[in-house]
PDB file of N, CA, C and O in Angstrom:
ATOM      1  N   UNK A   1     -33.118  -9.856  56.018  1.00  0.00           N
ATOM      2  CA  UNK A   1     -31.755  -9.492  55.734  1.00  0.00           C
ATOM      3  C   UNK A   1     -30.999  -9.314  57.047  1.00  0.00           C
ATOM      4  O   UNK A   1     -31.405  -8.845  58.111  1.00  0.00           O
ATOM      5  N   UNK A   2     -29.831  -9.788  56.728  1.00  0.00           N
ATOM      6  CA  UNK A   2     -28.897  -9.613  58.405  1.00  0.00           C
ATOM      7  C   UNK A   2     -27.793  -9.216  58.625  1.00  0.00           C
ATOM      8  O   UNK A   2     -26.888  -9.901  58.149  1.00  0.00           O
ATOM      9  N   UNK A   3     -27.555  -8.444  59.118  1.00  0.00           N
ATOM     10  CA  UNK A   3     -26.201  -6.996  59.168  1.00  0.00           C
ATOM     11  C   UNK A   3     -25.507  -7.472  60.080  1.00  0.00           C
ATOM     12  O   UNK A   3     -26.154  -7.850  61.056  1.00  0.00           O
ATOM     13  N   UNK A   4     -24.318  -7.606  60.130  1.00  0.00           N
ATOM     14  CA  UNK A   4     -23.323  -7.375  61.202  1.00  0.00           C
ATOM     15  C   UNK A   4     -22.919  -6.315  61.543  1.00  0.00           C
ATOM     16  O   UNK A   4     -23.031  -5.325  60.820  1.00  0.00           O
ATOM     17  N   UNK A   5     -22.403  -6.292  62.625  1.00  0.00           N
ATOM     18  CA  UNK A   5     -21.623  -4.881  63.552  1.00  0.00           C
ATOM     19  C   UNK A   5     -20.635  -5.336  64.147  1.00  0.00           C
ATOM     20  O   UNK A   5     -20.440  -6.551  64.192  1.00  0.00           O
ATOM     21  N   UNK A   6     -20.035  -4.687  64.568  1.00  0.00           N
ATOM     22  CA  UNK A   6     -19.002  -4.933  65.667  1.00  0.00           C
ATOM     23  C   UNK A   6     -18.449  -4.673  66.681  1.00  0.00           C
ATOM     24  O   UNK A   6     -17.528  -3.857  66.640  1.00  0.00           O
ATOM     25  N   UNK A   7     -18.828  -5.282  67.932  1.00  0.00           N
ATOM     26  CA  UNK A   7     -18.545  -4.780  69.187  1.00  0.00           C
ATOM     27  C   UNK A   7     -17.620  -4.490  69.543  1.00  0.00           C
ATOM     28  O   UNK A   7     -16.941  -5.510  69.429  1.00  0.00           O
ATOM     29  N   UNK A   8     -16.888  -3.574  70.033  1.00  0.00           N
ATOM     30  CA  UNK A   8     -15.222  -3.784  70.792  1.00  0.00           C
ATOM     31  C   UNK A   8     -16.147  -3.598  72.327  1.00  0.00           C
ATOM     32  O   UNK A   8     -16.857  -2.701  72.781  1.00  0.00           O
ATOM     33  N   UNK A   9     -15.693  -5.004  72.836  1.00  0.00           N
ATOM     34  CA  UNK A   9     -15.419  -4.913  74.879  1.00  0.00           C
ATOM     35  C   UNK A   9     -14.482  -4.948  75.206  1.00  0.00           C
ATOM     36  O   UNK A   9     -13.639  -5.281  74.373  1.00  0.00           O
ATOM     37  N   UNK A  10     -14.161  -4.727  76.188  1.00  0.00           N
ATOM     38  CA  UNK A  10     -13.210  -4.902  77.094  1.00  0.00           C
ATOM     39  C   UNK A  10     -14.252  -4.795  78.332  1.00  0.00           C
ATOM     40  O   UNK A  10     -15.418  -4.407  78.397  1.00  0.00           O
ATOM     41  N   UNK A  11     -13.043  -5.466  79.593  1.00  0.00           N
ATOM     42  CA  UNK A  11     -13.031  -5.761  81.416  1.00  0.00           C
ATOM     43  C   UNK A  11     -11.948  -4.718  81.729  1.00  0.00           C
ATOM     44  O   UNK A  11     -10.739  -4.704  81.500  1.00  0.00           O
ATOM     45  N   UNK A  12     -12.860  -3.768  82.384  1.00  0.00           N
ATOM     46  CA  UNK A  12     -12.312  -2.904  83.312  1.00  0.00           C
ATOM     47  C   UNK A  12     -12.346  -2.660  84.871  1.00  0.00           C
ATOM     48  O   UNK A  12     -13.484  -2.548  85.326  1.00  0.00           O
ATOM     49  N   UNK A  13     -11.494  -2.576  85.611  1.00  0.00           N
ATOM     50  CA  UNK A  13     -12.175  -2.342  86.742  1.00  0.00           C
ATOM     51  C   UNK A  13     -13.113  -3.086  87.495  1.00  0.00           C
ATOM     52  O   UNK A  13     -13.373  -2.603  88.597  1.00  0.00           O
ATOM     53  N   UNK A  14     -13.871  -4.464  87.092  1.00  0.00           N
ATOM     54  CA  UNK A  14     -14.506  -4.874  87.477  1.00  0.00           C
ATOM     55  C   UNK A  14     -15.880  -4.573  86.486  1.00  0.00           C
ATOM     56  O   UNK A  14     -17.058  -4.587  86.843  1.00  0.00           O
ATOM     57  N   UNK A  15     -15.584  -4.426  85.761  1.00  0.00           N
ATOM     58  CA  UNK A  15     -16.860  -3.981  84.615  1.00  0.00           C
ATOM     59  C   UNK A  15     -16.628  -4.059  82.921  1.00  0.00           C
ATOM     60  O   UNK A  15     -15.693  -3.510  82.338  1.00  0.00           O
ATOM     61  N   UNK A  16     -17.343  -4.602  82.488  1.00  0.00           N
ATOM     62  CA  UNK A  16     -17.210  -4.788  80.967  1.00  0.00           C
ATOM     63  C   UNK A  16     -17.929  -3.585  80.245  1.00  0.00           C
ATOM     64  O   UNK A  16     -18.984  -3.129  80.687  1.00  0.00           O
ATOM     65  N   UNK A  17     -17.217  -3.013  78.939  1.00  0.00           N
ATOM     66  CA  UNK A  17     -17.774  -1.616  78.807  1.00  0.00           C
ATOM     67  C   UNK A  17     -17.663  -2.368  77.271  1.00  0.00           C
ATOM     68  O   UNK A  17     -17.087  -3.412  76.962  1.00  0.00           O
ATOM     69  N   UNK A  18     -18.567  -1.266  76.311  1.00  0.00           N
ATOM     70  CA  UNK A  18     -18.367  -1.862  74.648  1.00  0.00           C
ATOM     71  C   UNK A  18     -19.065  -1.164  74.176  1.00  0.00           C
ATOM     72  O   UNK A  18     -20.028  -0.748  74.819  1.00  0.00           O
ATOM     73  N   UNK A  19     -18.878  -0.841  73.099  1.00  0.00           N
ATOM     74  CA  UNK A  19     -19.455  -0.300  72.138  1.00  0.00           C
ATOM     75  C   UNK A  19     -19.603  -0.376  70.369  1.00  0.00           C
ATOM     76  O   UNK A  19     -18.536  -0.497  69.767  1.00  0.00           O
ATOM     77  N   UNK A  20     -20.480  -0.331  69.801  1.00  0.00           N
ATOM     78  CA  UNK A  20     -20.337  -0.541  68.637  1.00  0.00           C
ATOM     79  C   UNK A  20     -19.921   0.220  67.412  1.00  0.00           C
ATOM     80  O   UNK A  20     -20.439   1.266  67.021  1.00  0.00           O
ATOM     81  N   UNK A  21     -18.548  -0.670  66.639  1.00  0.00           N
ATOM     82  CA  UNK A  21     -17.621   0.271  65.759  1.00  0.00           C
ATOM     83  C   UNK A  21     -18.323   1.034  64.722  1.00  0.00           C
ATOM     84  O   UNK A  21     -17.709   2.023  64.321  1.00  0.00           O
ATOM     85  N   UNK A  22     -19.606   0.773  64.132  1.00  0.00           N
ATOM     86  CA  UNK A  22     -19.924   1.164  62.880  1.00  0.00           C
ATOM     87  C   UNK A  22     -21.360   2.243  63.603  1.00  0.00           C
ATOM     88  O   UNK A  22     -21.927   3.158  63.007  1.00  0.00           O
ATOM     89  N   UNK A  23     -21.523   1.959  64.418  1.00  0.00           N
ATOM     90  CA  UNK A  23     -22.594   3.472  64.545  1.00  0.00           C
ATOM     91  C   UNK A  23     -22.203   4.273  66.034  1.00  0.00           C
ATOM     92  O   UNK A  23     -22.478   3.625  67.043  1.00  0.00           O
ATOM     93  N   UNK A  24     -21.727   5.320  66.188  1.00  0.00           N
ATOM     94  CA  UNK A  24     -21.448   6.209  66.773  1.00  0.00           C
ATOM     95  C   UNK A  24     -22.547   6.080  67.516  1.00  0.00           C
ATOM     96  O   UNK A  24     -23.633   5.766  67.028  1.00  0.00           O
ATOM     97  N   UNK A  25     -22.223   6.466  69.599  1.00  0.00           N
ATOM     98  CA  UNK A  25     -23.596   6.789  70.175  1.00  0.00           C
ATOM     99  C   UNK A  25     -23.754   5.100  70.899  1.00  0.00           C
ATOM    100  O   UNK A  25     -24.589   4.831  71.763  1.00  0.00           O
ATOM    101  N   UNK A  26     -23.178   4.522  70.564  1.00  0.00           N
ATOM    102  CA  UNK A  26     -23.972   3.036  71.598  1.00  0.00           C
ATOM    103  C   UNK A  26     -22.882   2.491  72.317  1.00  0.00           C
ATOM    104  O   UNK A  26     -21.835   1.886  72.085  1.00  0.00           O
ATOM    105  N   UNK A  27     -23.573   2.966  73.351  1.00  0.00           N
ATOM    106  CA  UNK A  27     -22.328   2.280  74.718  1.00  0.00           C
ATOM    107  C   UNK A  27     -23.021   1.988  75.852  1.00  0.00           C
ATOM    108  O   UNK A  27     -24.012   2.491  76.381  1.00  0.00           O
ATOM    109  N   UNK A  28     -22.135   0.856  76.186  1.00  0.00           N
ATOM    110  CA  UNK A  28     -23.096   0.001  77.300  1.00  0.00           C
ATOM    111  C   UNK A  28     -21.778  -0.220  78.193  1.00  0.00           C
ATOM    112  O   UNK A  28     -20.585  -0.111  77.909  1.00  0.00           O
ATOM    113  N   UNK A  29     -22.531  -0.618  79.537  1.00  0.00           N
ATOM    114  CA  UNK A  29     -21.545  -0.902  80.578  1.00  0.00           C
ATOM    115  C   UNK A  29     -22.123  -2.112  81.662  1.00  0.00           C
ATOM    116  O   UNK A  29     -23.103  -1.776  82.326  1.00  0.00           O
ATOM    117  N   UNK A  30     -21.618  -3.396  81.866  1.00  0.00           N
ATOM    118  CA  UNK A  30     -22.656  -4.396  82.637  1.00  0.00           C
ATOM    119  C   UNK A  30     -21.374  -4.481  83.488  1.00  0.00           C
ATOM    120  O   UNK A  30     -20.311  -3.870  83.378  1.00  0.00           O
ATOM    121  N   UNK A  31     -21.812  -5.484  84.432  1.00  0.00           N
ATOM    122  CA  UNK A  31     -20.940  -6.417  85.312  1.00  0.00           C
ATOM    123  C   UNK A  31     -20.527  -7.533  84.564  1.00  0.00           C
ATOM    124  O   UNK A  31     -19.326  -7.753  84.408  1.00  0.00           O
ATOM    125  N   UNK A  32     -21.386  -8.256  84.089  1.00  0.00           N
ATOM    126  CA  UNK A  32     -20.690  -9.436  83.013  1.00  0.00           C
ATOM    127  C   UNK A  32     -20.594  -9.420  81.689  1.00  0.00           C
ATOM    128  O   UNK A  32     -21.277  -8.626  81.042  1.00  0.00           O
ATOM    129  N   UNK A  33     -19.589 -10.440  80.980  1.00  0.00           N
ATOM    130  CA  UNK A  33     -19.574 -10.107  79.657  1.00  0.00           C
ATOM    131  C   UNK A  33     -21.131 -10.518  78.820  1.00  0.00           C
ATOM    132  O   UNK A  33     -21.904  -9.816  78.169  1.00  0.00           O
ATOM    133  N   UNK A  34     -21.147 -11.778  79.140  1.00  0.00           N
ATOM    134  CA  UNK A  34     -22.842 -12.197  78.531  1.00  0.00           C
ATOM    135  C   UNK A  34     -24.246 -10.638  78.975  1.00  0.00           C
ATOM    136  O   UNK A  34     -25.224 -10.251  78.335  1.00  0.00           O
ATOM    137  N   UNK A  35     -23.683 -10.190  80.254  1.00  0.00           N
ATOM    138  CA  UNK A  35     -24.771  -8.922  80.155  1.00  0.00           C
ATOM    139  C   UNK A  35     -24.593  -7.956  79.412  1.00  0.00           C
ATOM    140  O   UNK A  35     -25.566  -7.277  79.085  1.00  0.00           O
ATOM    141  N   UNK A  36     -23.230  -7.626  78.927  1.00  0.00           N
ATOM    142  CA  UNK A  36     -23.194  -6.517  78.189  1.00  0.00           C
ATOM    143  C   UNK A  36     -23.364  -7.004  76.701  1.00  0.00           C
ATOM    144  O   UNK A  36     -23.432  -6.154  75.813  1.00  0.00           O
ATOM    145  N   UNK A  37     -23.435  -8.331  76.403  1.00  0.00           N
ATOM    146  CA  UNK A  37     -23.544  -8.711  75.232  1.00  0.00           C
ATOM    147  C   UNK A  37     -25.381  -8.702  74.844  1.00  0.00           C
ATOM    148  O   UNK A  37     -25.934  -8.973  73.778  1.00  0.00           O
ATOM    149  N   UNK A  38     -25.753  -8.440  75.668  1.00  0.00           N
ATOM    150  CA  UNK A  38     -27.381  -8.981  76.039  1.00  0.00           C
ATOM    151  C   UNK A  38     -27.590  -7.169  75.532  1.00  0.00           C
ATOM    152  O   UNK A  38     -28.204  -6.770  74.542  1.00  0.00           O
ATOM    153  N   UNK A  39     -27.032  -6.526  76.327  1.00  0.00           N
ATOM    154  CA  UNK A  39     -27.396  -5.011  76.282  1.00  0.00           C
ATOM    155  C   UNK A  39     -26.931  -4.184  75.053  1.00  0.00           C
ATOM    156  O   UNK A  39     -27.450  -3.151  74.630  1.00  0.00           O
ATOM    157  N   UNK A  40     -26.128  -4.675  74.689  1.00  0.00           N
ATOM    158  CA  UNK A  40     -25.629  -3.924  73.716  1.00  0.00           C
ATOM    159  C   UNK A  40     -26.418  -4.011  72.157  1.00  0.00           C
ATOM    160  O   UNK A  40     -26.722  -3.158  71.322  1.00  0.00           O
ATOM    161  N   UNK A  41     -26.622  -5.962  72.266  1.00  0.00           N
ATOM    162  CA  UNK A  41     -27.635  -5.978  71.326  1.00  0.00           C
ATOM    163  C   UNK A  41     -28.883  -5.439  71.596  1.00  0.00           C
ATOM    164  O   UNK A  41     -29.630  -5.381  70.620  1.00  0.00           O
ATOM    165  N   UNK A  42     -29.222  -5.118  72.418  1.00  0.00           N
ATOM    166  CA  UNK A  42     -30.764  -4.333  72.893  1.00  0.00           C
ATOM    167  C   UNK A  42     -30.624  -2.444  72.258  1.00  0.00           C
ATOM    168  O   UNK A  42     -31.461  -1.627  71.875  1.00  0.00           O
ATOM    169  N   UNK A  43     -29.465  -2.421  72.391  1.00  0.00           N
ATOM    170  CA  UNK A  43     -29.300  -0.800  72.406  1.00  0.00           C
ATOM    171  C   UNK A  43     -28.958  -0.615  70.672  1.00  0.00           C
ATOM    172  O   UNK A  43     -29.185   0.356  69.950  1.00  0.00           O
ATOM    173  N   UNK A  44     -28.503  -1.575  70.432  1.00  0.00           N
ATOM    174  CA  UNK A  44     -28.401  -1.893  68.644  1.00  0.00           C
ATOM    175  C   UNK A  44     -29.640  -1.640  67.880  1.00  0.00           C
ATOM    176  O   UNK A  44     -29.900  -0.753  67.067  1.00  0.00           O
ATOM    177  N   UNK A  45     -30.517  -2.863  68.436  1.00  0.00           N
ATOM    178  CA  UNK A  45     -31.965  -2.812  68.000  1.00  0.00           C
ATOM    179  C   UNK A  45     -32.285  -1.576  67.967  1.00  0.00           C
ATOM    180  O   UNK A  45     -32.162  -0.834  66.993  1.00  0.00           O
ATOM    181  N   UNK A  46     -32.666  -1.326  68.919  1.00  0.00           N
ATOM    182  CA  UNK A  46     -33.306  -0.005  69.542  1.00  0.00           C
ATOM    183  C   UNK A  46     -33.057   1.153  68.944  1.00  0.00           C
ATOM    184  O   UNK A  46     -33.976   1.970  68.877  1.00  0.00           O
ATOM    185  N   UNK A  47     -31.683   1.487  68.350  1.00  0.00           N
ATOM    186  CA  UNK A  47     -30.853   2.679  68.150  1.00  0.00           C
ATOM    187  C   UNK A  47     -31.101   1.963  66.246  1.00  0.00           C
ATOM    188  O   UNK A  47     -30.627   2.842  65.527  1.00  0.00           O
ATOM    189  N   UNK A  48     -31.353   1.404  65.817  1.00  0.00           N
ATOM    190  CA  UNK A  48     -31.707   0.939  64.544  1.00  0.00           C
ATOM    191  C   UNK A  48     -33.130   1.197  64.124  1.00  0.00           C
ATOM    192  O   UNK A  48     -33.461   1.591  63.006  1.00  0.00           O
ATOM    193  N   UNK A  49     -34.166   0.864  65.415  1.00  0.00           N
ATOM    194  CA  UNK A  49     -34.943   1.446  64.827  1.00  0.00           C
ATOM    195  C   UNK A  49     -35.751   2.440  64.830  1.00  0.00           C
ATOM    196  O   UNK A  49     -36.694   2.667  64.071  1.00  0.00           O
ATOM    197  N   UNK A  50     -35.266   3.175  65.917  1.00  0.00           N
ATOM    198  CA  UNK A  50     -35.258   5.058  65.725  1.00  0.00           C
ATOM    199  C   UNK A  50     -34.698   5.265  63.964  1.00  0.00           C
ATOM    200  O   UNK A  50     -35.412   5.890  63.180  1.00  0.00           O
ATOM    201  N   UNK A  51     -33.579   4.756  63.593  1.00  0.00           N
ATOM    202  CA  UNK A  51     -33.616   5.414  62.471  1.00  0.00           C
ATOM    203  C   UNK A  51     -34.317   5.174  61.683  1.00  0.00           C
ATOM    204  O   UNK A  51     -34.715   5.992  60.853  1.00  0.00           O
ATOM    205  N   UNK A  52     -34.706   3.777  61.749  1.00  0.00           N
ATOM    206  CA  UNK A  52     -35.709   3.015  60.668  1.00  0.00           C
ATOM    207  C   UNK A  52     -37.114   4.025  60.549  1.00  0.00           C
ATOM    208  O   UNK A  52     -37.626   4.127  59.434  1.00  0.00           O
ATOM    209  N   UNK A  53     -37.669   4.701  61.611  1.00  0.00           N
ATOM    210  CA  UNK A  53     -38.123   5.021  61.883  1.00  0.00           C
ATOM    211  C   UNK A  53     -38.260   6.761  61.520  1.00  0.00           C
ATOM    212  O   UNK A  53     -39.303   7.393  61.354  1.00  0.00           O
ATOM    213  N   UNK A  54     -37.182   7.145  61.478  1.00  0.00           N
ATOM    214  CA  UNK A  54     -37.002   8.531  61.015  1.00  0.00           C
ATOM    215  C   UNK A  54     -36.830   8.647  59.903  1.00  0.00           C
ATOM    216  O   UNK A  54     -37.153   9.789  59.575  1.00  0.00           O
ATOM    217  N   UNK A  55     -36.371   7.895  58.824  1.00  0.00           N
ATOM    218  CA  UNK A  55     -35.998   7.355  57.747  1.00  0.00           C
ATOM    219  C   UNK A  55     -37.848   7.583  56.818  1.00  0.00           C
ATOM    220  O   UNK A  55     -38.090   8.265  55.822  1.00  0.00           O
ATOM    221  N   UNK A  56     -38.884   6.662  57.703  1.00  0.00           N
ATOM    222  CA  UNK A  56     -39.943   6.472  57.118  1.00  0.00           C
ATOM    223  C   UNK A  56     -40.986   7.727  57.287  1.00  0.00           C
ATOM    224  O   UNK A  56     -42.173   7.658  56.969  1.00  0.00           O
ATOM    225  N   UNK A  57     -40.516   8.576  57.693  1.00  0.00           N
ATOM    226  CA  UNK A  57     -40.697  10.059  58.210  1.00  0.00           C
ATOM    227  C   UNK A  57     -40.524  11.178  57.201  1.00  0.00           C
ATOM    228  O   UNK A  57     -41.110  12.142  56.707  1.00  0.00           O
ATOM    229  N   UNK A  58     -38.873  10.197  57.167  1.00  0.00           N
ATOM    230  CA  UNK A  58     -38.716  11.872  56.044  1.00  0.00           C
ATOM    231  C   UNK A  58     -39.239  11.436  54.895  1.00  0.00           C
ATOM    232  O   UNK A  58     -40.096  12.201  54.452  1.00  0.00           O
ATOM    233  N   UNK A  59     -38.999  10.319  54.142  1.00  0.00           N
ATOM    234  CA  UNK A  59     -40.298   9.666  53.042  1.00  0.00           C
ATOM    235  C   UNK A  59     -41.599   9.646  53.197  1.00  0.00           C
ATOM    236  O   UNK A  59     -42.242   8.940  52.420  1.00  0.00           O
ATOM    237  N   UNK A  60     -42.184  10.285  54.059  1.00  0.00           N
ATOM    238  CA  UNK A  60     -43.727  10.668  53.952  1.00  0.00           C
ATOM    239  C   UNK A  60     -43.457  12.007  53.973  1.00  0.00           C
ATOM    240  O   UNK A  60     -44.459  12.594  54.380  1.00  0.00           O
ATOM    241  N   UNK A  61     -42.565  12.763  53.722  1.00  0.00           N
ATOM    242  CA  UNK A  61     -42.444  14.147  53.828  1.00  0.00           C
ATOM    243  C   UNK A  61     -41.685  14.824  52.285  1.00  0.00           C
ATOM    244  O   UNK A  61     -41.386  15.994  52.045  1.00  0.00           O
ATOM    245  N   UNK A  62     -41.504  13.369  51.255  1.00  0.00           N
ATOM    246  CA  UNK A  62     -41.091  13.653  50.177  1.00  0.00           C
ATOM    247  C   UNK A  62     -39.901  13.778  49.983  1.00  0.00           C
ATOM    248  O   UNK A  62     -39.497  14.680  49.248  1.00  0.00           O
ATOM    249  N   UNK A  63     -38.965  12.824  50.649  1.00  0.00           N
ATOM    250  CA  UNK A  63     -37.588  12.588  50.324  1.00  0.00           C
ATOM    251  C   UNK A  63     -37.996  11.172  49.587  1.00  0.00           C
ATOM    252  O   UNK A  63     -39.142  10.753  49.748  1.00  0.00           O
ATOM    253  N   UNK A  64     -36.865  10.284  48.613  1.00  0.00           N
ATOM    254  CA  UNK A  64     -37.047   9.472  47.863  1.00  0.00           C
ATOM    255  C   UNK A  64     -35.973   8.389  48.469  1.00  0.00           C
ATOM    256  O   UNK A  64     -34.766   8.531  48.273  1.00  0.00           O
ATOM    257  N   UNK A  65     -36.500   7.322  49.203  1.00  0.00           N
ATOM    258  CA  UNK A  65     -35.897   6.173  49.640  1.00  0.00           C
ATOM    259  C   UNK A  65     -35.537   5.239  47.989  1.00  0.00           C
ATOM    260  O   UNK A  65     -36.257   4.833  47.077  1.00  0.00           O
ATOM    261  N   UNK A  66     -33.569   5.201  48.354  1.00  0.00           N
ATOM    262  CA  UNK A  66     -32.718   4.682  47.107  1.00  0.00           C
ATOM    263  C   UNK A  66     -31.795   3.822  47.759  1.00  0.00           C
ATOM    264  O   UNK A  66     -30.854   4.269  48.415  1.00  0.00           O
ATOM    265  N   UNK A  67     -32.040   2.484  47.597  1.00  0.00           N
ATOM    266  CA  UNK A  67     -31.029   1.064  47.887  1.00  0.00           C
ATOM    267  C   UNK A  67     -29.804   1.670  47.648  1.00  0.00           C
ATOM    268  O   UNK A  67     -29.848   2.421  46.674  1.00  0.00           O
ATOM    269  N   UNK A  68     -28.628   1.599  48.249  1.00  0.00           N
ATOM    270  CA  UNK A  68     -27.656   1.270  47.503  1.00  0.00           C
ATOM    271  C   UNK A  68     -26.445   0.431  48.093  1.00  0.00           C
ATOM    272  O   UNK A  68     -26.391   0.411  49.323  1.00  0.00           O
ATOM    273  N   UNK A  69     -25.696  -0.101  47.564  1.00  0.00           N
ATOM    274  CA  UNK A  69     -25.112  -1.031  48.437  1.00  0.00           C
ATOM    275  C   UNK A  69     -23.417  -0.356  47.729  1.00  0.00           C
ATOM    276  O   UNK A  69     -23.073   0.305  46.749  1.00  0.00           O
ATOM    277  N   UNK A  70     -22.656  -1.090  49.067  1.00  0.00           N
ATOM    278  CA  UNK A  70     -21.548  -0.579  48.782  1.00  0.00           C
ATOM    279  C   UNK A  70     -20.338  -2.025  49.055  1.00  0.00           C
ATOM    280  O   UNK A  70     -19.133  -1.867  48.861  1.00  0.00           O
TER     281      UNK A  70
END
């Protein structure tokens, strides 16, 4: 299954900064745009699957994992 997000970048100063609109907490800062595009998806992953991860935590602890789509 495959989720979109959405980055807002911008060039500042000599530096491309961005972050992603739908999860609070992920911000990246490179010299180029392709690096911050490189990083940001890294920090996406990453920050996805800490939750994935905490998620499968509290369901071994007897919370009840429920699909729901919106």
């Amino acid at each position: 299954m495959s989720q979109n997000y959405t980055a807002l970048i911008r060039e500042t100063e000599g530096w491309w900064i961005g972050n992603i609109q739908e999860i609070p907490g992920i911000n990246c800062q490179e010299r180029t745009r392709e690096e911050l595009l490189v990083s940001i998806r890294s920090a996406l992953k990453d920050i996805l699957e800490l939750n994935r991860e905490d998620a499968t935590r509290r369901v071994e602890n007897g919370y009840e994992a429920v699909t729901i789509s919106i």
